[in-house]
GUBA-91667 format. One record per residue (C-alpha): residue in three letters; y, z, x; residue number from 1. Coordinates in Angstrom, 3 decimals, padded with zeros to 6 digits. Layout:
<nodes>
('Ala' (Y Z X) NUM)
...
</nodes>
This chain:
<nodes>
('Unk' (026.664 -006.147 -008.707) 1)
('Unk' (025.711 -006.412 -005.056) 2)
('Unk' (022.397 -005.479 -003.593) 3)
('Unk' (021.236 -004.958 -000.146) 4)
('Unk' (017.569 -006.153 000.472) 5)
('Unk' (014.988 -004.554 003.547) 6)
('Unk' (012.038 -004.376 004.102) 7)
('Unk' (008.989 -002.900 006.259) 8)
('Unk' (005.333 -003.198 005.769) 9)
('Unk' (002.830 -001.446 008.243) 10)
('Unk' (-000.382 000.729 006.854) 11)
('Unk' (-001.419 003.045 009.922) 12)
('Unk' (-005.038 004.005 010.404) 13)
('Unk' (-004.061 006.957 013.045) 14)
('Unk' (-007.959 006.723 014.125) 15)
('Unk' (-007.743 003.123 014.743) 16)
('Unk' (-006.621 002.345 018.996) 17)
('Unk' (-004.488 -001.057 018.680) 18)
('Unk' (-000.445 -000.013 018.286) 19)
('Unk' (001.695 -001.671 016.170) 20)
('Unk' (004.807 -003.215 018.844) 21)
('Unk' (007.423 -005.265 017.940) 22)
('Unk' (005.572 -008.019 019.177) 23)
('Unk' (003.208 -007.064 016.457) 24)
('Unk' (005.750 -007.024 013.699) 25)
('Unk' (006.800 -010.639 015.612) 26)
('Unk' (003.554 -012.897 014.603) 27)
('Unk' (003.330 -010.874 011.296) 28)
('Unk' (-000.112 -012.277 010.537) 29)
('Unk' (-000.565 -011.565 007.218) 30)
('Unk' (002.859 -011.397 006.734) 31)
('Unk' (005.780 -013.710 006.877) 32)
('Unk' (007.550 -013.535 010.766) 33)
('Unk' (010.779 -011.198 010.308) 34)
('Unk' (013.049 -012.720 008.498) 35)
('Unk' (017.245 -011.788 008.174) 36)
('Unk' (019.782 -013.009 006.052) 37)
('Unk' (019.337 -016.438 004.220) 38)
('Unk' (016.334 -017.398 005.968) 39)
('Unk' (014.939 -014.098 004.182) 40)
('Unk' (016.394 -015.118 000.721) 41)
('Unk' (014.200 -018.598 001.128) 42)
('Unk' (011.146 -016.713 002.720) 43)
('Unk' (010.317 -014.951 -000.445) 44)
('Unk' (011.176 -017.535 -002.714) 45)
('Unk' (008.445 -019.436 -001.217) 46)
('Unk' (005.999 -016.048 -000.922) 47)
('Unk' (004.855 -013.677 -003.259) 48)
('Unk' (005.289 -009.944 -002.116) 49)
('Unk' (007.166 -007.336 -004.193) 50)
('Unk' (010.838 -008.492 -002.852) 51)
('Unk' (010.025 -012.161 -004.600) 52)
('Unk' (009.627 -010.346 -007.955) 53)
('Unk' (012.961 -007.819 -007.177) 54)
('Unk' (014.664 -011.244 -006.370) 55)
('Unk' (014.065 -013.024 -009.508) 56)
('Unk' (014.784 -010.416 -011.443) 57)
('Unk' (018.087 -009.357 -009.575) 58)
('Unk' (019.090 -013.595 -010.046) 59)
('Unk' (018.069 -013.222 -014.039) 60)
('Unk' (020.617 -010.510 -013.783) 61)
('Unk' (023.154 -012.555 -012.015) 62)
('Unk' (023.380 -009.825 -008.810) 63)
('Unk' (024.566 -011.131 -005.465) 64)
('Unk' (021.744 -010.396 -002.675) 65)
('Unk' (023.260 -008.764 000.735) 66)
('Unk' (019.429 -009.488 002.858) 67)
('Unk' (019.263 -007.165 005.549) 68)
('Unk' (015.748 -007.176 007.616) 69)
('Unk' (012.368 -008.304 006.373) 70)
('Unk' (009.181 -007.797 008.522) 71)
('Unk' (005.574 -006.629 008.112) 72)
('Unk' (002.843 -006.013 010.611) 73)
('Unk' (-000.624 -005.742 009.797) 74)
('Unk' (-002.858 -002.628 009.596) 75)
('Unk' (-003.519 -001.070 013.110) 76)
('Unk' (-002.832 002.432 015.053) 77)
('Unk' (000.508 003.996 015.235) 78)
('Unk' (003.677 002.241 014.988) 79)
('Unk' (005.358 002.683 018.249) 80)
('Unk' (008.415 004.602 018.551) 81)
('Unk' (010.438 001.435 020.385) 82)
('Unk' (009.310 -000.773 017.306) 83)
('Unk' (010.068 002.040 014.683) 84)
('Unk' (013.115 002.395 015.656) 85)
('Unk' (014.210 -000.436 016.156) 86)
('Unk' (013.493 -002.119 012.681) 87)
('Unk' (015.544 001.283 011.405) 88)
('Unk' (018.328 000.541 012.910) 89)
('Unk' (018.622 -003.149 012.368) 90)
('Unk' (018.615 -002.035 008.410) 91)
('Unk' (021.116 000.996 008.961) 92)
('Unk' (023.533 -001.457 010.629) 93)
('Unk' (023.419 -003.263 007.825) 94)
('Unk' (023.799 -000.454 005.569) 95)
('Unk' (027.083 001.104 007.658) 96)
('Unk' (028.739 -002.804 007.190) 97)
('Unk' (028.775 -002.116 003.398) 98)
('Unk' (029.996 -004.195 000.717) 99)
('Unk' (027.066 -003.421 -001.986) 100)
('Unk' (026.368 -001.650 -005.043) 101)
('Unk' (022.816 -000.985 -004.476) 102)
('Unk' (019.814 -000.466 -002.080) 103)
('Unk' (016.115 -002.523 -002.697) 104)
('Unk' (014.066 -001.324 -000.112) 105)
('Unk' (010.417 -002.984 000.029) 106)
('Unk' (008.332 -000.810 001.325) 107)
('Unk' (004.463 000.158 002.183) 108)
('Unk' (004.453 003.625 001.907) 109)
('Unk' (001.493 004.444 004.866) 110)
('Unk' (002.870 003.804 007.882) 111)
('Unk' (003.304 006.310 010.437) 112)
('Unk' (005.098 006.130 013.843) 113)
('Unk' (004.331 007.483 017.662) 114)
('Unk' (007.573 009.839 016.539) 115)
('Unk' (007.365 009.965 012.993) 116)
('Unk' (004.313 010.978 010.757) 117)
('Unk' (006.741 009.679 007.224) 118)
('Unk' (007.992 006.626 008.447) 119)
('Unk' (009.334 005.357 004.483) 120)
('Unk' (010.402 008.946 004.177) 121)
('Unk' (012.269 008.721 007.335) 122)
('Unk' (013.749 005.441 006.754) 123)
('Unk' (015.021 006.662 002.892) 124)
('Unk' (016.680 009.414 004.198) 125)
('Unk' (018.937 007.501 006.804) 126)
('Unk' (019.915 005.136 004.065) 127)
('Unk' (020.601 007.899 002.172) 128)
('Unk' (022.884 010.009 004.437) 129)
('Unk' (024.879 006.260 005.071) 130)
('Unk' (025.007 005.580 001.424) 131)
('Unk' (025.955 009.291 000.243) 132)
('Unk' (024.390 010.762 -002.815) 133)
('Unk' (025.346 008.309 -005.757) 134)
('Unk' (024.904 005.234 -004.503) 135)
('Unk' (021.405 003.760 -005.970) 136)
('Unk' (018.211 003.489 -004.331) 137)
('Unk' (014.927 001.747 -005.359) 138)
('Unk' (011.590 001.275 -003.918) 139)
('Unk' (008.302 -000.959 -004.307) 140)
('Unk' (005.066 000.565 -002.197) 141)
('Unk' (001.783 -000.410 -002.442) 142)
('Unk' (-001.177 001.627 -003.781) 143)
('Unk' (-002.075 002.739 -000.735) 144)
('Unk' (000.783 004.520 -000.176) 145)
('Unk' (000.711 007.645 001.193) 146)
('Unk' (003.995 009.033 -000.897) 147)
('Unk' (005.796 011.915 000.391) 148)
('Unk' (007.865 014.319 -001.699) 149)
('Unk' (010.713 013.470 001.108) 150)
('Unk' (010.346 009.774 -000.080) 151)
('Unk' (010.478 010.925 -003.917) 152)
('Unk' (013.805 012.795 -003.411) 153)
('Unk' (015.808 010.652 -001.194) 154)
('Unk' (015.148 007.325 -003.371) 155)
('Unk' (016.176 007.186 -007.112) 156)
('Unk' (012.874 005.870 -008.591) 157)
('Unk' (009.855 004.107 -006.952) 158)
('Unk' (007.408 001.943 -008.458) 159)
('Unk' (004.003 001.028 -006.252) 160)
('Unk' (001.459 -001.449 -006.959) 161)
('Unk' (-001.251 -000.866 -010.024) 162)
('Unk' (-003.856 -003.110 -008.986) 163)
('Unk' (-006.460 -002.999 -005.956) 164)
('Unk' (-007.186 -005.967 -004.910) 165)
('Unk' (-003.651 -006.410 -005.142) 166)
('Unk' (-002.959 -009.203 -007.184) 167)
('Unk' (000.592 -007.438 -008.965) 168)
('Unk' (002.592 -007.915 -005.398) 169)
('Unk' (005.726 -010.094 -007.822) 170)
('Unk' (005.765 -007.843 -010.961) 171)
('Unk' (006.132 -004.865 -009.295) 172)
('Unk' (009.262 -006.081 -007.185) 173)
('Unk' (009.941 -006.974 -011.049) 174)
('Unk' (009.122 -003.513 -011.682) 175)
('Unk' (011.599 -002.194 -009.252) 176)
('Unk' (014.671 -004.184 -010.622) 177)
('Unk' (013.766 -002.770 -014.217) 178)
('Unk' (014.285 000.801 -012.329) 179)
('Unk' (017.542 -000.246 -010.823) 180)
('Unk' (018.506 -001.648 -014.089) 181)
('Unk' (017.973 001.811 -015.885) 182)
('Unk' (019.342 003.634 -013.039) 183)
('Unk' (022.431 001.414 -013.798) 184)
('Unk' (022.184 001.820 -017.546) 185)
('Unk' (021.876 005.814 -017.119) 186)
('Unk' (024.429 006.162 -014.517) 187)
('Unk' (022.445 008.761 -013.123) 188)
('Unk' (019.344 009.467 -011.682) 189)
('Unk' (016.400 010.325 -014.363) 190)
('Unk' (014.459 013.072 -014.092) 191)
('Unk' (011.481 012.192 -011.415) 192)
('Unk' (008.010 014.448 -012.037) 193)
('Unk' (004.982 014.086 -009.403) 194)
('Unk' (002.044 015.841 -008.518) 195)
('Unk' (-000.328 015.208 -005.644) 196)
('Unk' (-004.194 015.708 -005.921) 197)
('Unk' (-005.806 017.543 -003.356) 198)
('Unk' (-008.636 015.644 -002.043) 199)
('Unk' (-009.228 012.074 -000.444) 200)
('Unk' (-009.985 008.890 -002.366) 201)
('Unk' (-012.529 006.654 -000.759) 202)
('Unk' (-010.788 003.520 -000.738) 203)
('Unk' (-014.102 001.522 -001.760) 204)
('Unk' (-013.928 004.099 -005.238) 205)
('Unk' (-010.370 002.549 -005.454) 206)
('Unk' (-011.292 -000.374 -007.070) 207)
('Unk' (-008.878 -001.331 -010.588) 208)
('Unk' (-011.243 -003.343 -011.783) 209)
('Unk' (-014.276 -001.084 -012.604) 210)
('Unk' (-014.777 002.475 -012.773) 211)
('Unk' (-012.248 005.379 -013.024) 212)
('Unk' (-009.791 003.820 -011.833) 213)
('Unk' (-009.683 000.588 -014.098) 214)
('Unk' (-009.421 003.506 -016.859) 215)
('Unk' (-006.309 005.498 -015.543) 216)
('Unk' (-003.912 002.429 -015.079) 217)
('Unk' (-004.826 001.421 -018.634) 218)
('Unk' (-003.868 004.430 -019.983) 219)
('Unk' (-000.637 004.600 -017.442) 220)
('Unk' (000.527 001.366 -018.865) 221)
('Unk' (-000.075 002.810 -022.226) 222)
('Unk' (001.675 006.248 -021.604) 223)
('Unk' (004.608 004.053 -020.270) 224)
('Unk' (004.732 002.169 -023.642) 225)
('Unk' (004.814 005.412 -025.663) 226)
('Unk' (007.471 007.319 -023.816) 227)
('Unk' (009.123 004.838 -022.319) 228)
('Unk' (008.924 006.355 -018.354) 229)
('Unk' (008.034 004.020 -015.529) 230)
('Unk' (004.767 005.675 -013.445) 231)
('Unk' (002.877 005.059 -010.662) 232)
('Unk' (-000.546 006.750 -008.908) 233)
('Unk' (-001.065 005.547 -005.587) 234)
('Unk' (-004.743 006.633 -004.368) 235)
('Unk' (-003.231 006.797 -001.218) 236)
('Unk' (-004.405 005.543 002.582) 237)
('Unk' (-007.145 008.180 003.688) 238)
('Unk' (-007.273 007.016 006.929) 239)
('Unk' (-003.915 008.373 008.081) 240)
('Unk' (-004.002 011.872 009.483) 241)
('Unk' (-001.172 013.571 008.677) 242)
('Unk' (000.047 016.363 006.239) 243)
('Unk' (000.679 014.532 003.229) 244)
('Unk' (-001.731 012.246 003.433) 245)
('Unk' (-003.534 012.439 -000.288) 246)
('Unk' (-003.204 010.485 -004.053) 247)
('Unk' (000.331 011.123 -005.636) 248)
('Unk' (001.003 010.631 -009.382) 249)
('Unk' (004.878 010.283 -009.933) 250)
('Unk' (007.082 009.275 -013.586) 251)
('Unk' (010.080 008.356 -013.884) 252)
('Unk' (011.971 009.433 -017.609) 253)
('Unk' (012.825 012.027 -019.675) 254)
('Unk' (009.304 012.703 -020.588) 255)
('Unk' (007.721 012.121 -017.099) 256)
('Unk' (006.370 015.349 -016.843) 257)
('Unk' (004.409 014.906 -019.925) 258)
('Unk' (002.703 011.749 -018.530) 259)
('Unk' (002.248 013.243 -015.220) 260)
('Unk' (000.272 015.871 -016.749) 261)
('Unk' (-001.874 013.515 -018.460) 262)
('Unk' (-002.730 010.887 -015.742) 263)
('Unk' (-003.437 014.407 -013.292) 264)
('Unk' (-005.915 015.494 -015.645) 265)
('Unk' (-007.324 011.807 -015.642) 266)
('Unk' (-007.895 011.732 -011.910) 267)
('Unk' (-007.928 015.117 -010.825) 268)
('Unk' (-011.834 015.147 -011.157) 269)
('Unk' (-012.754 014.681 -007.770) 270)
('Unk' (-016.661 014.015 -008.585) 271)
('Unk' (-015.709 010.814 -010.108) 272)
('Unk' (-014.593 009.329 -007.231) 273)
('Unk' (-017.390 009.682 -005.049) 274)
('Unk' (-019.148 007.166 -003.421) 275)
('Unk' (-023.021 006.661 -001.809) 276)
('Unk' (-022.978 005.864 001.532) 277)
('Unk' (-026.107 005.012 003.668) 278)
('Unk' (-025.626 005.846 007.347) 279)
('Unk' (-026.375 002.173 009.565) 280)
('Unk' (-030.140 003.258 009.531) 281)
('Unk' (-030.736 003.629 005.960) 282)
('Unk' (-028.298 000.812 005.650) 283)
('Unk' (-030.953 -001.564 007.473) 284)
('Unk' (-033.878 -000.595 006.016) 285)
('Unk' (-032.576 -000.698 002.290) 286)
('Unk' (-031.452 -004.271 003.209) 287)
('Unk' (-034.318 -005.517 004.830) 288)
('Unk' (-036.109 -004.511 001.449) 289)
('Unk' (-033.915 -006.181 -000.451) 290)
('Unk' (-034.428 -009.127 001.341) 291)
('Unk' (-038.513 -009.059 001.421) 292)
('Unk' (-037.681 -009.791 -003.022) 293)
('Unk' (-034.542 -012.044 -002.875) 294)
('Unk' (-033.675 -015.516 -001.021) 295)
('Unk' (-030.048 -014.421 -001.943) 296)
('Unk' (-027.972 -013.462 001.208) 297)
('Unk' (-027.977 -009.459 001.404) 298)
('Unk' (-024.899 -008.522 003.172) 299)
('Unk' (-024.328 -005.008 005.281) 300)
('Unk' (-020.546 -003.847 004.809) 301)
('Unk' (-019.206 -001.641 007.785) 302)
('Unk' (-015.972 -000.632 006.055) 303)
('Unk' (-014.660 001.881 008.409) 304)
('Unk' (-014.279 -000.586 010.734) 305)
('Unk' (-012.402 -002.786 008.331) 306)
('Unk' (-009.433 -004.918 010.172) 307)
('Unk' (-008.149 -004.973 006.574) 308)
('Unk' (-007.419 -001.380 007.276) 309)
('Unk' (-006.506 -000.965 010.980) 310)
('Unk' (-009.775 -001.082 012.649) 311)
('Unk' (-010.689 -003.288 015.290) 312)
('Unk' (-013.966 -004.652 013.837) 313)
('Unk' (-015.194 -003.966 017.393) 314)
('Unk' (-017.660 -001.180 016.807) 315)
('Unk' (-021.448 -001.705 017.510) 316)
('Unk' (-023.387 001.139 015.590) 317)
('Unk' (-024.769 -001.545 012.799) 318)
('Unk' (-025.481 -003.983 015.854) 319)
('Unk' (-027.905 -001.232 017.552) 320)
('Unk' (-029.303 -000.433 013.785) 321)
('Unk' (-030.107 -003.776 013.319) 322)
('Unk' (-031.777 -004.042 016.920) 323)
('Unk' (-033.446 -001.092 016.895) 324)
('Unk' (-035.257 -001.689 013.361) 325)
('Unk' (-036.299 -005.688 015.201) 326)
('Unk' (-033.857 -007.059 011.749) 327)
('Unk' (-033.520 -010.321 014.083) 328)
('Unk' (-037.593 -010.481 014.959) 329)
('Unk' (-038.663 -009.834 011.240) 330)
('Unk' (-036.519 -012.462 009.071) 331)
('Unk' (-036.019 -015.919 009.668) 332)
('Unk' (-032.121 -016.484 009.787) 333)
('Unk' (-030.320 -017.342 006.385) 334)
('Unk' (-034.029 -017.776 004.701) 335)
('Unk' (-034.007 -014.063 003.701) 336)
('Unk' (-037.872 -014.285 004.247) 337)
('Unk' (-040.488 -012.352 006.824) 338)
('Unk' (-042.363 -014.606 009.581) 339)
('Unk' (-044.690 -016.086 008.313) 340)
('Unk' (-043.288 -016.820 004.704) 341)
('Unk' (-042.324 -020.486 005.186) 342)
('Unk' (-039.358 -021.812 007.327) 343)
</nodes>
C-alpha cells in the first residue's frame, strides 16, 4: 500500500497581533524548516512529531511513503491568506498526481487563516473532493485542537494527542497508522460519535498530569481497552475566536457512542475546571509575601501573554504592578529578602 504524507502545524491566538507568513512557516522555529519529498522522509526520522510515529509504523507495515509537504509555524495571529493557501495547494498538487492508496495528514487542529476560520477543516475537505469518497483519510492533531464537525466528516478517523505537556507527539502518529490499519481491515469507514462541551477550558486547568484531567485520559485509555474504539478529547485552544472554538470528545468503533457518553459526563462539569486567577495587583502583593517567609525564588506567571501560545510576551501590565507596589525598592534581587535583612 501507498501513502501520501502532509503536514501543517500553526495554533492561532486570533487576539494575538504578529501574522503567521510564509516566511514564518520558512524559519519554523520550533519546528523543522518545510520539508518535501525525501528530505521530509529523513526529517522525521531524526525528529519526533506525530508523522515520525505514522512513519514507523507505516515501515513495520511495509507501506511505500509518497511525502508531499511538511511545515509548521509557531503560535502567533492569523495565518495569512497568501501563506494558507499556498501550503494547500502545494499538498493538493500532490494529491491530483496520484499514485497512492491512502492519505496521512499531520495536522494541528487550531489554526485559523485571514480567509478561513477551519483551516484543517478546509484543508480535509479539498483532499477529500480530489480523493473522492472511498479513498482513506487519517489524521493526528494535538490537544489543543480546536476540532470541527467539518474536520470529523471529511477524514475517516482522527486521533489527537492525550498528554499536556505533550510528551505522546510519536505514539500518536503510531496511533494514527493503527486507524488506517482498521480502516483497511474494515474496508469501510467505522461509525465516528462526538460531542462538544459548551464552555472554555483554561489551558493552565489542562494539565494531564494532575487534576481532572489526569483522571479522564485514564479512564479513555481504559474505555478504549474494553470496547475496543480509538478516542480522543481535545480541551481545545480557547484563545481562538471563532464558532467552534470549544473541547470536543470524538470515538471511533462500533461502540463509540457508548464511550462518548461516558468521557462527556466525565468532563462536562464545568466547575471542575476552573482556575484562581489574581489580577497583576493581587499577583504582586501575594508574591511579595511569599517572599518576606522563603529564600526560594517566587515566580509571577503572565500566561496570557504566553509566546507558547501566540502572544508576543510584549505586554507591560505586571511591569507597572511591580513598579507601582516599589517590588524593585523593597527586595534585594535574587535574595528574596526586605532591605535591611542581610545582602
Amino acid at each position: 500500500m501507498k501513502v501520501l504524507v502532509a503536514g501543517y502545524k500553526h495554533e492561532t491566538n486570533t487576539f494575538a497581533l504578529d501574522k503567521a507568513d510564509w516566511t514564518a512557516f520558512e524559519k519554523g522555529e520550533a519546528f523543522p524548516a518545510p520539508v518535501r519529498g525525501q528530505q521530509m522522509l529523513e526529517t522525521m526520522d531524526a525528529v519526533a512529531m506525530p508523522a515520525t510515529g505514522f512513519l514507523r509504523y507505516a515501515r513495520s507495515k511495509g507501506w511505500s511513503i509518497i511525502p508531499s509537504l511538511w511545515c509548521g509555524a509557531v503560535p502567533s495571529s492569523y495565518v495569512t491568506e497568501d501563506a494558507f493557501e499556498r501550503i494547500c495547494n502545494e499538498i493538493c498538487n500532490d494529491v491530483k498526481a496520484g499514485g497512492f492508496d491512502a492519505v496521512y495528514l499531520d495536522l494541528h487542529g487550531a489554526g485559523v487563516a485571514e480567509n478561513e476560520d477551519d483551516t484543517e477543516g478546509e484543508l480535509i475537505g479539498r483532499v477529500r473532493q480530489l480523493v473522492g469518497e472511498n479513498m482513506p483519510i487519517v489524521v493526528s492533531l494535538d490537544l489543543h485542537a480546536n476540532v470541527t464537525e467539518r474536520m470529523l466528516r471529511s477524514a475517516d478517523g482522527m486521533v489527537s494527542f492525550r498528554t499536556y505537556p505533550h510528551v505522546d507527539y510519536v505514539e500518536t502518529g503510531e496511533l494514527a497508522g493503527e486507524l488506517l490499519s482498521r480502516r483497511i481491515a474494515h474496508g469501510r469507514r467505522e461509525p465516528v460519535v462526538w460531542k462538544r462541551l459548551p464552555f472554555l477550558i483554561p489551558l493552565n486547568s489542562q494539565n494531564t498530569t494532575t487534576g481532572p484531567a489526569k483522571r479522564i485520559y485514564e479512564r479513555l485509555r481504559a474505555l478504549d481497552t474494553e470496547h475496543g474504539t480509538m478516542s480522543s478529547f481535545c480541551m481545545a485552544f480557547p484563545a481562538a475566536d471563532f464558532a467552534e472554538c470549544a473541547p470536543m470528545i470524538w470515538s471511533v468503533g462500533e461502540s463509540a457512542s457508548t464511550v462518548v457518553e461516558e468521557l462527556a459526563s466525565l468532563a462536562g462539569e464545568p466547575a471542575q475546571w476552573r482556575l484562581e486567577i489574581l489580577c497583576a495587583d493581587d499577583a504582586v502583593q501575594e508574591a511579595m509575601a511569599r517572599a518576606v517567609e522563603s529564600n526560594a525564588p517566587v515566580v509571577i506567571a503572565d500566561t496570557q501573554d504566553n509566546p507558547g501560545a501566540g502572544g508576543t510576551a510584549s505586554t507591560t501590565g505586571m511591569l507597572h504592578a511591580l513598579l507601582n507596589a516599589r517590588a524593585g525598592e523593597r527586595f534585594v534581587s535574587g535574595s528574596g529578602r526586605p532591605f535591611g535583612q542581610g545582602s
